[in-house]
BAVEXZA-476565 format. One line per 5 residues: number of its first residue (from 1); their letters; for each residue x, y, z of N, C-alpha, C. Coordinates in steps of 0.001 Angstrom, whole numbers, plus 500000, padded with zeros to 6 digits. Example, Ala and Ser with C-alpha at 12.3 -4.5 7.8 and 13.67 -1.06 7.14 Angstrom:
REM residues 2
1) as) 513190,494310,507800,512300,495500,507800,513200,496700,507800 | 512850,497750,507080,513670,498940,507140,512900,500030,507870
***
This chain:
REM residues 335
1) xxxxx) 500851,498808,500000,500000,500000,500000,500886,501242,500000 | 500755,502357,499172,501234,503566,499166,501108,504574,499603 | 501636,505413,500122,501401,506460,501080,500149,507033,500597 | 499493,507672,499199,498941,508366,498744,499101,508609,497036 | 497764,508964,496399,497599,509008,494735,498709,509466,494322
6) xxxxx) 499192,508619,493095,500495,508969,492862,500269,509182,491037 | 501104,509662,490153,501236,509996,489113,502647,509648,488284 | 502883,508975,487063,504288,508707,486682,504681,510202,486094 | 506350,510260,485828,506609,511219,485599,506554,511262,484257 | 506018,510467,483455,505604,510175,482004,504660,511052,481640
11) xxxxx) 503653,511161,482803,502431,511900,482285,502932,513366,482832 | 503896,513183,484147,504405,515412,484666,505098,515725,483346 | 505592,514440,482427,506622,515449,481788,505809,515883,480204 | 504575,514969,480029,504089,515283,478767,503180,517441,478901 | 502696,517221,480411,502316,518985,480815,503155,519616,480704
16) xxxxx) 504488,518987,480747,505683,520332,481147,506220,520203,479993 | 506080,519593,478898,506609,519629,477457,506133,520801,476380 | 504597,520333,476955,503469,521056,476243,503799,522609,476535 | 503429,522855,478002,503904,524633,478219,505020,524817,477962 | 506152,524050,477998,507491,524698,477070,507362,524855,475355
21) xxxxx) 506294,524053,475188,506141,524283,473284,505616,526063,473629 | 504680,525756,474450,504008,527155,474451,504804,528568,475222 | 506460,528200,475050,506762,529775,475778,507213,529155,477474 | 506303,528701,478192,506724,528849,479538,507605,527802,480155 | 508846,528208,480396,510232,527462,480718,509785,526594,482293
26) xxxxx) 510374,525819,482134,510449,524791,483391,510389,525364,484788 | 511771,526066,485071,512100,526918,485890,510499,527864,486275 | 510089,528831,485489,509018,529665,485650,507788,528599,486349 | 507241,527522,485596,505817,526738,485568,506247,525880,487046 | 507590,525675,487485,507581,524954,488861,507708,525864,490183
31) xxxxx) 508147,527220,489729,507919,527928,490799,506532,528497,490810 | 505967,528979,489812,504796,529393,489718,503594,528256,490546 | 504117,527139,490551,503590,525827,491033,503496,525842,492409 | 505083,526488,492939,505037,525919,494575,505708,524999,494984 | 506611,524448,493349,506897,523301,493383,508239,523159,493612
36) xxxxx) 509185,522440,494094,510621,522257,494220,511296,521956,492610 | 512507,522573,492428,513088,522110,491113,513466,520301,490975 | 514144,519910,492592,514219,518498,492657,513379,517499,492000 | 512381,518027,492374,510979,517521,492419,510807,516684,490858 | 511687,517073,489784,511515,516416,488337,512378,515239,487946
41) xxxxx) 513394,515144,489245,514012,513958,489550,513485,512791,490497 | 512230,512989,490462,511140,511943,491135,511242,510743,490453 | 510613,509306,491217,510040,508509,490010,508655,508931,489603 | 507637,509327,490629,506400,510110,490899,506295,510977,491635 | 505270,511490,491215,504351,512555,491832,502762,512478,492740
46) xxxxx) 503823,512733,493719,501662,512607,494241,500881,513784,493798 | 499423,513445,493194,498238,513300,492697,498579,515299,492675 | 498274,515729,493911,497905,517410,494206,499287,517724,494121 | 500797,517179,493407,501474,518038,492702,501109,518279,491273 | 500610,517020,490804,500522,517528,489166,499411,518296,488959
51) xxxxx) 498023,518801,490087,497120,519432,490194,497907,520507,490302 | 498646,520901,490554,499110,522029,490951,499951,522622,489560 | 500902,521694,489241,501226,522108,487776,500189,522557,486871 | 499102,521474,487026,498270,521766,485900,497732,523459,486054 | 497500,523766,487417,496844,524684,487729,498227,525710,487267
56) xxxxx) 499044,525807,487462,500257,526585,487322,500351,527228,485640 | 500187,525582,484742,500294,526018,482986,499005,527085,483153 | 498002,526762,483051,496784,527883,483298,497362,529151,483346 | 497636,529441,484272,497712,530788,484591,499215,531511,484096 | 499766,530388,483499,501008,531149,482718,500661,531296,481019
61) xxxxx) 500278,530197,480838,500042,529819,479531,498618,530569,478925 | 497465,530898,479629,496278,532011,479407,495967,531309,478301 | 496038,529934,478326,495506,529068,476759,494463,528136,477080 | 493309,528352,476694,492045,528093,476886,492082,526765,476482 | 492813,526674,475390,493128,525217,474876,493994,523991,474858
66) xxxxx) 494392,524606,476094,495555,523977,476897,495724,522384,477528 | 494399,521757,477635,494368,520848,477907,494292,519688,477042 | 493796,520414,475690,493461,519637,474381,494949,519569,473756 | 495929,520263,474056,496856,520683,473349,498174,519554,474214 | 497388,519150,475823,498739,518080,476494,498142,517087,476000
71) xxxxx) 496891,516736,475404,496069,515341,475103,496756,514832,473929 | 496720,516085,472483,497170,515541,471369,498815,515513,471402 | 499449,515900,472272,501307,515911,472369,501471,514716,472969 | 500329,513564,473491,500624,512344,474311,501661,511493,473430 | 502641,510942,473597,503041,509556,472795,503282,508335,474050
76) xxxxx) 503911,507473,472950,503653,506371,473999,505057,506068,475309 | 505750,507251,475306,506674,507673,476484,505859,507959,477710 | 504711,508568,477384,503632,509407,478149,502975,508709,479220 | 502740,507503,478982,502010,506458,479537,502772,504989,479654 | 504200,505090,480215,504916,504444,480099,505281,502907,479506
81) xxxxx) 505596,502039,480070,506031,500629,479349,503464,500165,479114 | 502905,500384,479391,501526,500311,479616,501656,500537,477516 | 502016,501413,477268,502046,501645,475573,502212,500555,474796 | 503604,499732,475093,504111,498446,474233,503066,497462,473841 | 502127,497080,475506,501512,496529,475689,500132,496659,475135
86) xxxxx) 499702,497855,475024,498809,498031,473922,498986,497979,472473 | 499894,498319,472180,500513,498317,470499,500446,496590,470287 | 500862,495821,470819,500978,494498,470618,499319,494145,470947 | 498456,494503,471510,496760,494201,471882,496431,493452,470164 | 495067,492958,470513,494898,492059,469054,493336,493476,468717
91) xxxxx) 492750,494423,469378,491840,495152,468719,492110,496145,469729 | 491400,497472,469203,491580,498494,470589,490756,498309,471797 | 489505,497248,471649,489341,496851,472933,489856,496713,473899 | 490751,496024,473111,491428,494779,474410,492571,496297,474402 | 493225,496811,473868,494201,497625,473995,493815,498721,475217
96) xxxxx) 492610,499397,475436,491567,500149,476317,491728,499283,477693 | 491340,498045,477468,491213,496603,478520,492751,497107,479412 | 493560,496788,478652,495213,496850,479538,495218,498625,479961 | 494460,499716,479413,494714,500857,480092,493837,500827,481251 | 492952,500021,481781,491826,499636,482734,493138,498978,483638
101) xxxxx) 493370,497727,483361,494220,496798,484175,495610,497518,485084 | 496334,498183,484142,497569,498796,484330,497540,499940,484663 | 496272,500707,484980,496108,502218,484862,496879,502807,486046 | 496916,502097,486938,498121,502644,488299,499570,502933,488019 | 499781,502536,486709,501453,502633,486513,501411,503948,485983
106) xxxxx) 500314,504231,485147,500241,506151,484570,499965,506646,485381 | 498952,506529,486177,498313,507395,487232,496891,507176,487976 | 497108,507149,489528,496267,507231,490047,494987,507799,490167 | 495090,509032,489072,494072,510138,489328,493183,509673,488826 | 492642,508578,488085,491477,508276,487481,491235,506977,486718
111) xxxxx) 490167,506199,486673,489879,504957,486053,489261,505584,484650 | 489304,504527,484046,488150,504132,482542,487510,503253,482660 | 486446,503467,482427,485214,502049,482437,484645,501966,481052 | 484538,501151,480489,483730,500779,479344,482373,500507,479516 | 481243,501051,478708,479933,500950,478663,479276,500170,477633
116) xxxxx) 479775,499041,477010,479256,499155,475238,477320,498777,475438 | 477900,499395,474333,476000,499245,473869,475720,498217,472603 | 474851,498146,471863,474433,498105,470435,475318,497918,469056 | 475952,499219,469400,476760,499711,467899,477752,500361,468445 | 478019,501258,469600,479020,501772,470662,479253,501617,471592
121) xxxxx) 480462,501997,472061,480832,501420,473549,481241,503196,474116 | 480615,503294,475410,481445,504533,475504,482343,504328,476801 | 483448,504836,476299,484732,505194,477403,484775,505791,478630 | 484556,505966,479531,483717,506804,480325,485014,507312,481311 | 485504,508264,481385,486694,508069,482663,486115,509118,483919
126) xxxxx) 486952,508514,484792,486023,508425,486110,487491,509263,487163 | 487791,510635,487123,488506,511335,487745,488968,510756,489108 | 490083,510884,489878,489966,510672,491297,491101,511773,491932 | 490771,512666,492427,491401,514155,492585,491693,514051,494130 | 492785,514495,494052,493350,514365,495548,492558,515418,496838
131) xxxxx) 493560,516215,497559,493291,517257,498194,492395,518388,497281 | 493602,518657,496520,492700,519671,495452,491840,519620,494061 | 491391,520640,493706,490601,520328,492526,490935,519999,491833 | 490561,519128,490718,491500,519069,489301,491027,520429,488666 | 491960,520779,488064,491747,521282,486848,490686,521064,485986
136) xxxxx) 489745,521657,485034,489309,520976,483866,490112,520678,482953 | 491050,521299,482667,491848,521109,481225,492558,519648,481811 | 492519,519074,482657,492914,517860,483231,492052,516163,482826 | 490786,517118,482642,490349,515804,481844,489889,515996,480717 | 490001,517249,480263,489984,517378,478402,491561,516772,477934
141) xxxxx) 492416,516903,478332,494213,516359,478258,493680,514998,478064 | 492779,514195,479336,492836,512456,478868,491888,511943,477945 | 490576,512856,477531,489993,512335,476383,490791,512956,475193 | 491003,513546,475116,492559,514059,473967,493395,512796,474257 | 494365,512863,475103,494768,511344,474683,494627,510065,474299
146) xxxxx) 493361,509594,474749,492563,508511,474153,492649,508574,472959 | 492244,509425,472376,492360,509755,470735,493625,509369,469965 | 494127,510371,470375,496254,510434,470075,496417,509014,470230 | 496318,508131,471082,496508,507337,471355,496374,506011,470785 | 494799,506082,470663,493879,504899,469575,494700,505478,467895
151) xxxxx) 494794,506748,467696,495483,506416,466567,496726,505728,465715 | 497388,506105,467257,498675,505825,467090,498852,504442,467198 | 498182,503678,467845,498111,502037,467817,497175,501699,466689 | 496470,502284,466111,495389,501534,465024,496047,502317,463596 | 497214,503053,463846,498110,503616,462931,496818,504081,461741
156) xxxxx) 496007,504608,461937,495265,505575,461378,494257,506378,462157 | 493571,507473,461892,492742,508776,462580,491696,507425,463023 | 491154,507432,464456,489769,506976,464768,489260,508187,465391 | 488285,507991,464804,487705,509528,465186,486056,508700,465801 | 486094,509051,467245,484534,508448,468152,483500,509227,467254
161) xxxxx) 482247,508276,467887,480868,508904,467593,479826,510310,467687 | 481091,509805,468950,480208,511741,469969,481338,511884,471046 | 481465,512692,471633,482121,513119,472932,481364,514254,473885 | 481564,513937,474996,481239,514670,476386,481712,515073,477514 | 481622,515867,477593,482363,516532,479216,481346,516724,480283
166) xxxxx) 481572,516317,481484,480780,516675,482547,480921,518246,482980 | 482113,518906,482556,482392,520467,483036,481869,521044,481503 | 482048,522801,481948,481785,523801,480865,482635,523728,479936 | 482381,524003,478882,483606,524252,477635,484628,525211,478414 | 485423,525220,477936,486710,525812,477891,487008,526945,476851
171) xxxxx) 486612,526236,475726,487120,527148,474955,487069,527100,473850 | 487177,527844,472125,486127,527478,470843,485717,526342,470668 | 484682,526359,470196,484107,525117,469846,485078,524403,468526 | 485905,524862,467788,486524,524608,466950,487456,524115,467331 | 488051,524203,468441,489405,523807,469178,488845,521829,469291
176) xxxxx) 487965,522129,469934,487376,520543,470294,486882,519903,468750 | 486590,520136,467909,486029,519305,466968,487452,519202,465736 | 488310,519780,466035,489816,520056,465371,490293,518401,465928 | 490418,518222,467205,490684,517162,468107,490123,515834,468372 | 488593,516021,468278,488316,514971,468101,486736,514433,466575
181) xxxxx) 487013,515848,465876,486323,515081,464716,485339,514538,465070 | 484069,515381,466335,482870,514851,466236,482030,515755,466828 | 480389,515582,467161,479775,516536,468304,480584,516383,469491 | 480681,517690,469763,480902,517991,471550,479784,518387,472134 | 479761,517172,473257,478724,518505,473982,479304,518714,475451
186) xxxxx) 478593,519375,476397,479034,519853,477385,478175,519964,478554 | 478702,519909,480108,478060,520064,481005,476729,518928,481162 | 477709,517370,481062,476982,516153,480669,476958,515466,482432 | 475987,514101,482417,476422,513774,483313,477715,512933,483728 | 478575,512797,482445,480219,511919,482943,480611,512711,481358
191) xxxxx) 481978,512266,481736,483215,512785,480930,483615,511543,479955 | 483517,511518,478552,483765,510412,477855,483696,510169,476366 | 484185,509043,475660,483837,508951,474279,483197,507940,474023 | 482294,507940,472633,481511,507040,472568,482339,506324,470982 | 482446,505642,470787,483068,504537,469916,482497,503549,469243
196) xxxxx) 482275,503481,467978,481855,502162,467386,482192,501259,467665 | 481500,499877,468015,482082,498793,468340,483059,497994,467042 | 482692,498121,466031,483118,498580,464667,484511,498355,464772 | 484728,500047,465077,486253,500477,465150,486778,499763,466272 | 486497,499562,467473,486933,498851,468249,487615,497306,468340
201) xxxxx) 486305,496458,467640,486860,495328,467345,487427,494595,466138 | 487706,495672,465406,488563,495523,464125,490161,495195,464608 | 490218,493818,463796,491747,493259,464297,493123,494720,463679 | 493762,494516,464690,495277,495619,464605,496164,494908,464064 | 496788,495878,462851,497479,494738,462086,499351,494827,462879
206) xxxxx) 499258,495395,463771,500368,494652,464756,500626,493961,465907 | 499026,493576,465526,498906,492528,466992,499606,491352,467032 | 500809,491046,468233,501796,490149,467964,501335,489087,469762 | 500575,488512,469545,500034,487647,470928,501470,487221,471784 | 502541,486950,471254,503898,486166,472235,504490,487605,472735
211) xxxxx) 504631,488881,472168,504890,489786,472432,504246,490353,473473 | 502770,490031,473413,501750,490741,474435,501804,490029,475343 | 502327,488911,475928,502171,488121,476835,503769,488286,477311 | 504935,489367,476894,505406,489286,476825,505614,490988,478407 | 504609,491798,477564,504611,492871,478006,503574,493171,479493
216) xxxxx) 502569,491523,478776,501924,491554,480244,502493,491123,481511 | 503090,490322,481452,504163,490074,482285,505193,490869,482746 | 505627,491700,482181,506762,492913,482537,505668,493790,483432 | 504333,493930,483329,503625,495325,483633,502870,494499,484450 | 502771,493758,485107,502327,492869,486110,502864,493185,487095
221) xxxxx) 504272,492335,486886,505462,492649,487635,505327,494081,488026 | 505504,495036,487212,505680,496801,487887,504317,496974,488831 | 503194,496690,488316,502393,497003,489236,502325,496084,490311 | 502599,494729,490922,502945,493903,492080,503460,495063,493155 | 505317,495434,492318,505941,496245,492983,505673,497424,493289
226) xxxxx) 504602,498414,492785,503809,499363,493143,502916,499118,494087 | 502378,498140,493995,501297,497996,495164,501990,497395,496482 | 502599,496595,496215,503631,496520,497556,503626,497354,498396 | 504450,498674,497705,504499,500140,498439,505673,499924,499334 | 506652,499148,498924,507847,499813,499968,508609,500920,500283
231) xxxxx) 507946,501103,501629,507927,502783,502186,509789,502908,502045 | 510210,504247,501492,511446,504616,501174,511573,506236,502001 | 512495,506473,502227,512544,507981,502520,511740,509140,501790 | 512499,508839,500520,512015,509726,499742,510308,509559,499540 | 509992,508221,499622,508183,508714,499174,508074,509256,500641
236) xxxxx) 508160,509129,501645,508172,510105,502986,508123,511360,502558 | 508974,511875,502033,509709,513175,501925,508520,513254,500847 | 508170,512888,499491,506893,513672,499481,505557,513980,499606 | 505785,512458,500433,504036,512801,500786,504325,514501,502202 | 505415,514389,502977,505612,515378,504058,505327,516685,503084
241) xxxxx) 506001,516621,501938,506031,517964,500926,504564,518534,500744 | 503981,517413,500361,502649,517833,499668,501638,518423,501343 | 502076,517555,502220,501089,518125,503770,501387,518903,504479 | 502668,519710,504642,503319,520480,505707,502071,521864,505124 | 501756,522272,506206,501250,523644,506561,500464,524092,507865
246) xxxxx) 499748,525023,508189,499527,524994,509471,499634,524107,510465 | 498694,523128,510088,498786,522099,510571,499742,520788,510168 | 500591,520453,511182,501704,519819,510212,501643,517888,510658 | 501670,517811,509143,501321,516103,509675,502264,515258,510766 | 501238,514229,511338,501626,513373,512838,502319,512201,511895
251) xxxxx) 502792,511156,512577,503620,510210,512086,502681,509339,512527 | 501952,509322,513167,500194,508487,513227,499564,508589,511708 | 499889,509322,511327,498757,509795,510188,499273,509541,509061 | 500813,508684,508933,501727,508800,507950,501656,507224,507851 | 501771,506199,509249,501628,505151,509239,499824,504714,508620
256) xxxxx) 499427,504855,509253,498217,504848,508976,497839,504896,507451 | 497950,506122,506261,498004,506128,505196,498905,504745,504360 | 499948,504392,505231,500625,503242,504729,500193,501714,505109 | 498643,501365,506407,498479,500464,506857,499243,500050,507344 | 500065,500592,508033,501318,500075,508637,501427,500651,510601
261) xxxxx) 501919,500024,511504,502117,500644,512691,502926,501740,512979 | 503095,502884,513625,504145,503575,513807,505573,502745,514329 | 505323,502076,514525,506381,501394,514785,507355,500973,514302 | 506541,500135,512968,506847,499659,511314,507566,500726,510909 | 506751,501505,510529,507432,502990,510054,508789,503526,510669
266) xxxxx) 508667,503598,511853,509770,503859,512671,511024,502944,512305 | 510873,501803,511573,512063,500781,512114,512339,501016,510326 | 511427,501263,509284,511505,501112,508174,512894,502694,508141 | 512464,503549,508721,513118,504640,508518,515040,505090,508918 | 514316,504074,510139,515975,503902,510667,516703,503075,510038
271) xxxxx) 516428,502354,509263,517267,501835,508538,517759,502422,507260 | 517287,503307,506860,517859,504660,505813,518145,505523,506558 | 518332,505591,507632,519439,506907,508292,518579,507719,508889 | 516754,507736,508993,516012,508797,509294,514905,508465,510467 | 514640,509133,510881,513815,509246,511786,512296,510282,510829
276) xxxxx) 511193,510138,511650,510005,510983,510869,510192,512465,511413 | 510750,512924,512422,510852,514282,512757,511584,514563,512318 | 512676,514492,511618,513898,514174,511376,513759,515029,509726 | 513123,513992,509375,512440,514047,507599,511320,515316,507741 | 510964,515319,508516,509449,516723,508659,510369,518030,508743
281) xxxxx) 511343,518081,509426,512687,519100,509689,513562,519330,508275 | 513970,518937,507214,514775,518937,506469,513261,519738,504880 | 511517,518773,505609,510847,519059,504450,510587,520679,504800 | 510487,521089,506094,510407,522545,506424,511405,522632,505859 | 512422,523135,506283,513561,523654,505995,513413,524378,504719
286) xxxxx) 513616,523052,503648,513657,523216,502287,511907,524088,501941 | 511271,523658,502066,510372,524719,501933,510404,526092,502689 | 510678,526257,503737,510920,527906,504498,512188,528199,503340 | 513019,527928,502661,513979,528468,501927,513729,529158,500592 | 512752,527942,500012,511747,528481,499062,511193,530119,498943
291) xxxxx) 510023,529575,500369,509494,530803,500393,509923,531823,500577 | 511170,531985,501770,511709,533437,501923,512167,533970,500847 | 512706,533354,500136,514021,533395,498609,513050,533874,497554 | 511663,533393,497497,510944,533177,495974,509386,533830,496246 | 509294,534029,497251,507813,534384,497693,508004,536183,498154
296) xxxxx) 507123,537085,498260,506728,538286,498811,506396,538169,500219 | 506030,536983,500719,504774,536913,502025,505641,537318,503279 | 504937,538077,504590,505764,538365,505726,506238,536975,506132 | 507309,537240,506631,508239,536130,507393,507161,535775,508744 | 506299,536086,508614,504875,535739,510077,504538,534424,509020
301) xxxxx) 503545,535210,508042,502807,534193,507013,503240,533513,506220 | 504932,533105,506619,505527,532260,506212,505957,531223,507542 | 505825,531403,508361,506234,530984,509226,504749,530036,509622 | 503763,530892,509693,502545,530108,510207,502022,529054,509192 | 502495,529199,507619,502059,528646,506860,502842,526581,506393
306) xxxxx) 504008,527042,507475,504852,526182,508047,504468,525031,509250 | 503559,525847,509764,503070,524766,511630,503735,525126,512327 | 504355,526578,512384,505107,527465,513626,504042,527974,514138 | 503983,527872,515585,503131,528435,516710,503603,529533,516652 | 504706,530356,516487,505077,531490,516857,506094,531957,516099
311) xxxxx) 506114,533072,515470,507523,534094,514611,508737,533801,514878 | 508659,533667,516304,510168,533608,517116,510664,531809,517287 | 509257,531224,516811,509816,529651,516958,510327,529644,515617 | 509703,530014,514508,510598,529754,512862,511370,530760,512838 | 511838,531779,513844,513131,532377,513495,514233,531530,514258
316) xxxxx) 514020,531112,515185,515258,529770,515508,515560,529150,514749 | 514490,527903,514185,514830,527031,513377,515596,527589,511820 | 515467,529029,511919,515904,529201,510287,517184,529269,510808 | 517444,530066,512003,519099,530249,512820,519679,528919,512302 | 519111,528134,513178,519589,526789,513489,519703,526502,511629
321) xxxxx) 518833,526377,511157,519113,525627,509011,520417,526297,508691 | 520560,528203,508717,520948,528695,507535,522403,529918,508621 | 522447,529643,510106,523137,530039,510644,522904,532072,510339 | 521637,532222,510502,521399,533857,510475,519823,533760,510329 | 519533,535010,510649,517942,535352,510682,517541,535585,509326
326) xxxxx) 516041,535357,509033,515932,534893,507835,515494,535881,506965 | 515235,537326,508006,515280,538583,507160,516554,538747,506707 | 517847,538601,507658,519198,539158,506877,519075,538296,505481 | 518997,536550,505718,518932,535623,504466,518318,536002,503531 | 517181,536465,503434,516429,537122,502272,516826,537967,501646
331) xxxxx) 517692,539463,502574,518438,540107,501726,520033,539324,500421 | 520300,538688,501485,521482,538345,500771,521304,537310,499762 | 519855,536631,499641,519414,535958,498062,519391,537170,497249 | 518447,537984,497798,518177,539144,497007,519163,539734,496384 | 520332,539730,496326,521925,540224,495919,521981,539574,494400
***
């Protein structure tokens, strides 16, 4: 079991590709974020960092069409070794089938369910949003990829029956029918595409069965070892990242998220060199450095926004990090 919703960096890096096509540099979209530069040397991301990116391109990028625009840039890097395994599928059913099965290795934030009917099947995906909101352009990005996607394995345009969003448009109506080549409508009750069964169960002429049994097995294996969840420092360090603020998380509340005893936890940690106060001390730190350095806010509302009871308790601890008070420190970034 894992600390909390997690995301591959397959899918952080296809958002952060996209706003660099569009102008906004790495550097800019991760501070604008909140986010640590480290942070892209992850294997993942939990769930309310890439909410936060997403929310970040928004407001740099002022592109209405922004979400349609990370959907069609998807390739099969995007959605990691889960791609092979579809390319080798014997129809896009079954190819859809393994993004159902494997969907934890791209990302936690959301399932696909299949509906078929008659003559269509519709795709239906089913969001799962952490602390914060998603974005909309967050699930216009994954029915955009579906698309990108089915083409790129059926190595020609499939273009669905109809498509729907449970949120408001975004943005021209031309932007969406550019993308997916059908009615849009909007402000539905689920988010999804509807598909001929047709197109669906039409054999793929690179369906290689010893290959696919080849890839199911490799992506078995990854997800076993994902669900395992062997607690490491570092996933510590970001689930602590994503929770430190007023209220600053208990090591009750850390075990617990892991089904595990504090105890467990405790013995798991000491054996990488750390203790949980230890790790909560180094995730302040590095965040109070952030903020003084990169933020406007008083050294109060930085301090409280930390889980300091008091001005004079986060002016110690900055003593104690950076050996000076953290107004002089601020000047001398400022240099």
């Amino acid at each position: 079991m894992t600390l909390e919703a997690t995301v591959s960096m397959g899918w952080v890096n296809t958002v952060i590709d996209a706003a660099r096509r569009l102008g906004v540099g790495d550097t800019v979209l991760l501070e604008t974020a909140g986010l640590p530069a480290r942070a892209l040397a992850w294997e993942r991301w939990p769930i309310d960092f890439i909410t936060r990116l997403w929310h970040a391109a928004e407001r740099c990028t002022h592109d209405p069409g922004f979400g349609l625009k990370v959907g069609t840039g998807v390739r099969p890097a995007s959605i990691d070794a889960v791609s092979f395994a579809m390319q080798s599928a014997a129809t896009l059913r079954e190819a859809i089938t393994l993004v159902q099965k494997y969907q934890r290795l791209i990302s936690d934030g959301g399932r696909f369910q299949m509906l078929p009917g008659s003559r269509g099947t519709w795709i239906v995906y089913h969001p799962r949003q952490g602390r914060l909101a998603f974005s909309p352009h967050q699930i216009e990005a994954v029915l955009s990829a579906v698309v990108s996607l089915t083409d790129w394995i059926a190595g020609s345009a499939v273009r669905p029956v109809r498509v729907q969003f449970s949120q408001a448009r975004l943005g021209p109506v031309r932007g969406y029918r550019e993308v997916f080549g059908c009615p849009v409508d909007f402000e539905q009750a689920f988010s999804g595409l509807l598909v001929s069964n047709e197109v669906l169960d039409k054999p793929l002429p690179q369906a290689d069965p010893a290959l696919a049994q080849v890839h199911e097995q490799y992506n078995a294996g990854r997800l076993a070892a994902l669900e395992k969840g062997a607690v490491s420092a570092e996933d510590l360090r970001q689930w602590l990242v994503a929770r430190v603020g007023p209220t600053l998380p208990r090591r009750a509340e850390a075990a617990g998220a892991l089904g595990i005893s504090e105890r467990t936890l405790a013995r798991r940690l000491e054996t990488q060199g750390y203790t949980f106060n230890s790790l909560l001390d180094e995730v302040r730190q590095e965040l109070a450095l952030a903020a003084v350095r990169e933020s406007r806010q008083s050294l109060a509302d930085i301090a409280l926004s930390l889980g300091f009871a008091e001005p004079s308790t986060f002016y110690r601890a900055f003593h104690r990090w950076t050996g000076m008070p953290p107004a002089r420190w601020r000047k001398l970034e400022a240099v």
